[in-house]
C-alpha positions as CSV (number, residue, x, y, z in Angstrom):
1,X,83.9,98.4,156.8
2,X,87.6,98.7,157.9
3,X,89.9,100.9,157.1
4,X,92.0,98.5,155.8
5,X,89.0,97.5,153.8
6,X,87.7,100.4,151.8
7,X,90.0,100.8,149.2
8,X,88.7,97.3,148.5
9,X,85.1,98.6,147.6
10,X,86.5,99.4,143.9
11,X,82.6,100.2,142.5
12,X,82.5,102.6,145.1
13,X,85.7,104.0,145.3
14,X,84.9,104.9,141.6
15,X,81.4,105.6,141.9
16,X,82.3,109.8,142.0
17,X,83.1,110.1,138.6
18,X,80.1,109.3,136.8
19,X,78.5,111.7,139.3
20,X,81.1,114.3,138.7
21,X,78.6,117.4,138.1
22,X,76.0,116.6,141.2
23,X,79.9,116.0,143.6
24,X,81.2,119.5,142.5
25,X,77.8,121.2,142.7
26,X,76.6,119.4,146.1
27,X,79.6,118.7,147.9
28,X,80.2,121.9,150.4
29,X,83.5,123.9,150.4
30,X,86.2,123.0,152.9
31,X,87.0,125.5,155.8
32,X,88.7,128.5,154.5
33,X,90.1,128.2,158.0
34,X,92.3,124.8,156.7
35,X,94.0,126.4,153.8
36,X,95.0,129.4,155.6
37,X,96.9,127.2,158.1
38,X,98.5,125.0,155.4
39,X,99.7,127.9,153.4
40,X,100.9,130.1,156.3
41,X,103.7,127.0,156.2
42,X,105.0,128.0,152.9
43,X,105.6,124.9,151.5
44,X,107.4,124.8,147.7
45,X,106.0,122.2,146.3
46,X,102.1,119.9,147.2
47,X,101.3,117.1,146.0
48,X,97.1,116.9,146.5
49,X,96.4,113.0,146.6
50,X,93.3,111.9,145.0
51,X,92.1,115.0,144.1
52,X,89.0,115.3,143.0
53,X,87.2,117.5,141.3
54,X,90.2,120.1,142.4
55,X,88.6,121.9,145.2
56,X,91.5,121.5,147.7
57,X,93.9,122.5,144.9
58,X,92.3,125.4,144.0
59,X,92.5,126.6,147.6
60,X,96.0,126.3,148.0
61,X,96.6,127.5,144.7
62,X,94.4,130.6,145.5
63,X,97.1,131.1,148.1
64,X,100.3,131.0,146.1
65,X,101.0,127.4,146.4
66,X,102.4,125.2,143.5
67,X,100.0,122.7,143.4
68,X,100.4,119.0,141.2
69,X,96.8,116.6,141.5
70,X,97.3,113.1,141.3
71,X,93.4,111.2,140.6
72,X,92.8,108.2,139.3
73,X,89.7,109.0,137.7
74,X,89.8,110.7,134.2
75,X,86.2,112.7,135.1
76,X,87.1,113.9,137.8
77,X,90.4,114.7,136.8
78,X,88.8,116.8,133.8
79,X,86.8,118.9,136.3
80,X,90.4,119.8,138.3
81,X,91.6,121.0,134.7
82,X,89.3,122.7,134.2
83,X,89.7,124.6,137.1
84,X,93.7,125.3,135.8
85,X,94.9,122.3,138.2
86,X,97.5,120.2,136.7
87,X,96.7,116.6,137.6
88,X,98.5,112.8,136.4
89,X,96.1,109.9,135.8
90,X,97.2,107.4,138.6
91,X,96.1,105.3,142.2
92,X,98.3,107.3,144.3
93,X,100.0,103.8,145.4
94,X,101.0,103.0,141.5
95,X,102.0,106.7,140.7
96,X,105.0,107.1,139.1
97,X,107.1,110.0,141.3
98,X,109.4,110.5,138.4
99,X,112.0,111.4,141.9
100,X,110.0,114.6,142.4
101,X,109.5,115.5,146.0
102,X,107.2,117.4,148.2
103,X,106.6,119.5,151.4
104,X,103.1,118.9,151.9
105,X,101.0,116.1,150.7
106,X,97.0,116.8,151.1
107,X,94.5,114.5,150.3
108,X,90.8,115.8,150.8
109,X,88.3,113.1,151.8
110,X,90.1,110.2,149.7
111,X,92.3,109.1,151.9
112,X,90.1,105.6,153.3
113,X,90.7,104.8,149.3
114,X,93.9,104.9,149.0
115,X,95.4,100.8,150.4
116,X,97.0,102.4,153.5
117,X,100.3,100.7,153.7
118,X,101.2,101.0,149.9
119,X,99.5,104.4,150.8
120,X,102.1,105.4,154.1
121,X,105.0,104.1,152.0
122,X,104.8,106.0,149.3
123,X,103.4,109.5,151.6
124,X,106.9,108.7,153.2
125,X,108.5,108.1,149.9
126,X,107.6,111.6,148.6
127,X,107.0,113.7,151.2
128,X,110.5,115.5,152.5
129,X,111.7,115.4,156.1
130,X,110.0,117.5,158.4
131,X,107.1,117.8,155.3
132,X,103.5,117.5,156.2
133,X,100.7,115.1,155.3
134,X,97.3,116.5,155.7
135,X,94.4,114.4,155.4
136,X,91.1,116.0,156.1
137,X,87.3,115.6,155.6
138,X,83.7,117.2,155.6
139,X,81.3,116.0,157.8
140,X,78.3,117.1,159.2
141,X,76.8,116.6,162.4
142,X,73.0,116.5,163.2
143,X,71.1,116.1,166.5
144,X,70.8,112.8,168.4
145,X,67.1,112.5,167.7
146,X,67.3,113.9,164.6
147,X,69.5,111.3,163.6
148,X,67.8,109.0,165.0
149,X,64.5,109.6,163.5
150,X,66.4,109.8,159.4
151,X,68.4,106.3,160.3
152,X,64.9,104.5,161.5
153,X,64.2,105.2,157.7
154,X,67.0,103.0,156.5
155,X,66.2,100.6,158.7
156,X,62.5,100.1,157.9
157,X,63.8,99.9,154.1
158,X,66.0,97.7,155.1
159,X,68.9,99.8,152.9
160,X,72.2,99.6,154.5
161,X,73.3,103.3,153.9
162,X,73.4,106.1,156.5
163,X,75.4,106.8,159.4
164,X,75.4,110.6,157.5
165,X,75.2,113.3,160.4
166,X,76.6,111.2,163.1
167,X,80.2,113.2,162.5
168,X,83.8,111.9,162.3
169,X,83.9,107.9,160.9
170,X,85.6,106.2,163.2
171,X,88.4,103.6,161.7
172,X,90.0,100.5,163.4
173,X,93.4,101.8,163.1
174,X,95.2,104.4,161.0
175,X,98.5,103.2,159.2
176,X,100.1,106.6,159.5
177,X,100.5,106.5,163.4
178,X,101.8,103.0,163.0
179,X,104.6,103.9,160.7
180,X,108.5,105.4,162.1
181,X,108.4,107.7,159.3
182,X,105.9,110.2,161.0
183,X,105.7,111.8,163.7
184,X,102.6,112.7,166.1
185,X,99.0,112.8,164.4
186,X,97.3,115.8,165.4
187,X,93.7,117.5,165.0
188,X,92.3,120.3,163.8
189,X,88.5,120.9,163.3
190,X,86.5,123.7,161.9
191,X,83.2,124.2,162.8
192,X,80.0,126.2,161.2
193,X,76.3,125.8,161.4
194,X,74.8,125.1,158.5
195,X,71.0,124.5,157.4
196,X,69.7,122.1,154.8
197,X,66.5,122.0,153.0
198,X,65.0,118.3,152.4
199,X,66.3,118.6,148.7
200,X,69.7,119.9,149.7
201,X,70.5,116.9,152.2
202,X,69.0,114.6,149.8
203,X,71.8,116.4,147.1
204,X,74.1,115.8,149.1
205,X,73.6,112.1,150.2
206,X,73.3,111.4,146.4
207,X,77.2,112.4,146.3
208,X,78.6,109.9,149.1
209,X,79.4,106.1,147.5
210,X,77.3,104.2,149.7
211,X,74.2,106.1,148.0
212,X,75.3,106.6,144.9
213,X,76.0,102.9,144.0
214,X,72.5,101.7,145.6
215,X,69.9,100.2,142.9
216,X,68.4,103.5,141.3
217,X,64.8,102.8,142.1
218,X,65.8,101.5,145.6
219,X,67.8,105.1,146.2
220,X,64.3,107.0,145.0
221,X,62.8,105.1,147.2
222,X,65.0,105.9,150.1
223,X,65.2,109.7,149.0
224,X,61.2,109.9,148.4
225,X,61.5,108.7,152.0
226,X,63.7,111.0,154.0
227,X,62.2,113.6,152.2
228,X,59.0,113.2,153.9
229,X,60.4,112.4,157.4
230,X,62.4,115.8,157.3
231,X,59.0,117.6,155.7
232,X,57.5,116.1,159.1
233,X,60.8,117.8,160.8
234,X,59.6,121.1,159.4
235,X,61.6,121.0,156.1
236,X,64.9,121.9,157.4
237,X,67.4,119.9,159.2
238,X,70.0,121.9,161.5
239,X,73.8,120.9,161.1
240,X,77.1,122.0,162.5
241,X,79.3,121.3,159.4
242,X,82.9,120.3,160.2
243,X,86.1,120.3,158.5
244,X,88.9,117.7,159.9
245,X,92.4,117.8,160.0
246,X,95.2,114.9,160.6
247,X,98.3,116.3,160.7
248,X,101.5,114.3,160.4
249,X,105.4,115.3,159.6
250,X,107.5,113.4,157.9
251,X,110.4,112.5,160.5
């Protein structure tokens, strides 16, 4: 799938919320590393895009930060609020910006579901000059033969999931680079190890659309699968656990 694609996918771009609990529970933190850097630029006013559950909210509001989500899913969103985030009901493209502007926009793994040139338009639309869009990720990143040994699962299944524990997707093109109204995309990536137990990978798989949205006795199977191939690992898999940054100002 494309980048230009994704946002496409609408059952799973809205798989998360019926799986809201397992998400906030499973999901790992981002880098305390990542919202140190974003608040030590003392920006007024953020604008988190598609966000969540609230996590990347919290952590800039934790630092002082006057936070607004914008989510389109109600469940999600409920989960934020709970967690004292204001958030509007919206698609980020079909939000209505009342006029209100920003000096950072974040948007924490959901930016592949947001239809990138509505998506850059309105980032630019919002975001004041010399403002900063931040889009970052978790990933995690397993051995070569580890990987290789949990993928040959898929494919005797024949399920076409996976590609978890390779690291950073790589996307055909990214609109924001494209587009005169920002400037340079850079990167930033913060790395720890991290170990998982069969159960907690398998948690955490359950979380990510592409296994979430499988047929439910077709994901047991899979899971009742990789389970025993990381029991025949030794039970625990070995991962360096990333958090990534693109970086972009508003020109």
């Amino acid at each position: 799938m494309t980048d230009v694609e994704w946002h496409r996918n609408r059952a799973r771009a809205e798989s998360f919320g019926a799986g809201a609990a397992d998400y906030d529970r499973y999901r790992p933190p981002y880098a305390d590393g990542l919202f140190d850097d974003l608040a030590s630029r003392r920006p007024d006013r953020v604008l988190d895009i598609g966000c969540g559950n609230g996590r990347a909210a919290v952590g800039l509001i934790a630092r002082g930060l006057d936070v607004l989500g914008v989510e389109p899913d109600t469940r999600m969103a409920e989960v934020a609020r709970s967690r004292g985030v204001v958030v509007e009901i919206a698609p980020f493209e079909d939000w209505d910006d009342d006029g209100r502007r920003f000096d950072l926009l974040t948007c924490g793994s959901a930016w592949h579901w947001v239809e990138p040139a509505r998506g850059v338009a309105k980032a630019a639309a919002v975001l004041r000059p010399g403002g900063t869009l931040a889009r970052f990720w978790n990933y995690h990143v397993l051995d070569d033969a580890t990987v290789e040994r949990l993928e040959r699962v898929y494919a005797d299944l024949g399920v076409e999931a996976g590609g978890h524990g390779r690291g950073a997707r790589a996307y055909d093109s990214d609109p924001v680079v494209a587009d005169p109204a920002f400037g340079e995309v850079t990167t930033e990536i913060w790395r720890e190890a991290r170990t998982f137990t069969a159960d907690g990978w398998i948690d955490l798989l359950g979380t990510f659309s592409d296994h979430a949205t499988l047929d439910p006795d077709r994901r047991t199977e899979l899971f009742a699968a990789l389970r025993r191939e990381i029991d025949a690992m030794g039970g625990t898999l070995r991962a360096t656990a990333c958090t990534h940054l693109l970086r972009s100002t508003r020109v």
